[in-house]
DRENKOLZA-834775 format. One record per residue (C-alpha): residue in one letter; x, y, z. Coordinates in steps of 0.001 Angstrom, whole numbers, plus 500000, padded with zeros to 6 digits. Each point is the difference from the previous one (the first is absolute). Layout:
BEGIN
REC;type;xx;yy;zz
REC;a;X;Y;Z
...
END
This chain:
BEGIN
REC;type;xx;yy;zz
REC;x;517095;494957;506636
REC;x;501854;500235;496564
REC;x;498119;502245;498365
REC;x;500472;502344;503870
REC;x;504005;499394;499204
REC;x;499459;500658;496443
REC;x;498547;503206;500942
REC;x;496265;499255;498834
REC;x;498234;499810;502747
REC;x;500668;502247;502970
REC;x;502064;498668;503187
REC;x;497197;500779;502181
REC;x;497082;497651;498106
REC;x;499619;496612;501142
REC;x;499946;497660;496941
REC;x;497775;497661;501518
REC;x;497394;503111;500653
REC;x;500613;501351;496494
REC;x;498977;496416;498369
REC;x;497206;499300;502385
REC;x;498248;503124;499067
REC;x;500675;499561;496360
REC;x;498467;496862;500268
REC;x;497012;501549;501761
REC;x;499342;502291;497458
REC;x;500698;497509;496538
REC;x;497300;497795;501888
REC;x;497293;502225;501504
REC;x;498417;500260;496683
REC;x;499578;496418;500624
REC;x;499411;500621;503018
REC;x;497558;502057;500266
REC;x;498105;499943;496444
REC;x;496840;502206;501580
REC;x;502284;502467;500937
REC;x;501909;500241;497182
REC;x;496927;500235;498423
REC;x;498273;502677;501674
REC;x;503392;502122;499654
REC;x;500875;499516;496501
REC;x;496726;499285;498973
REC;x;500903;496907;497925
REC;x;500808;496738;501419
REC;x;503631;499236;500456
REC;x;500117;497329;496970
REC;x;498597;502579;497617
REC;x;502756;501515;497678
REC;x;499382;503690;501056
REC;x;500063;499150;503317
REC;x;503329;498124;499601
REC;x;501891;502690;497692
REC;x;498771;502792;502613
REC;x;501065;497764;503241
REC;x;503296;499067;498528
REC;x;500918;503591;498880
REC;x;498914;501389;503738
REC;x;502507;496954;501340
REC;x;502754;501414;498214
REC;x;499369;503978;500396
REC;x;499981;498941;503426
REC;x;502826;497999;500776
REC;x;501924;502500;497212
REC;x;498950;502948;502366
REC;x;501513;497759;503025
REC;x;503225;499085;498205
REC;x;500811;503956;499307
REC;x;499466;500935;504010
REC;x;502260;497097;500998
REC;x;502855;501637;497291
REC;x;499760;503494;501818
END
């Protein structure tokens, strides 16, 4: 809720949704390892798969961040 006051995270997001879902997706590697796997084709402690899984993360929620400014 301070960041929504702050203006950083639109009024209309629940927090609580936000950081469940960010958990989700920090942990599915976890998680899911065959899946990860199969997708990336490395497994999720490999370094390529972790440089290419992080950068996705942030494109992502980078990509989210500008549509909530507009």
């Amino acid at each position: 809720r301070p960041r929504q006051r702050r203006g950083e995270l639109p009024a209309d997001i629940d927090p609580a949704v936000l950081r469940l879902v960010l958990l989700a997706a920090v942990t599915a590697p976890v998680v899911f390892p065959g899946h990860a796997r199969k997708l990336f084709g490395a497994a999720p402690g490999d370094p390529e798969f972790e440089t290419r899984y992080a950068f996705g993360l942030r494109r992502l929620i980078a990509h989210l961040a500008s549509e909530g400014r507009q």
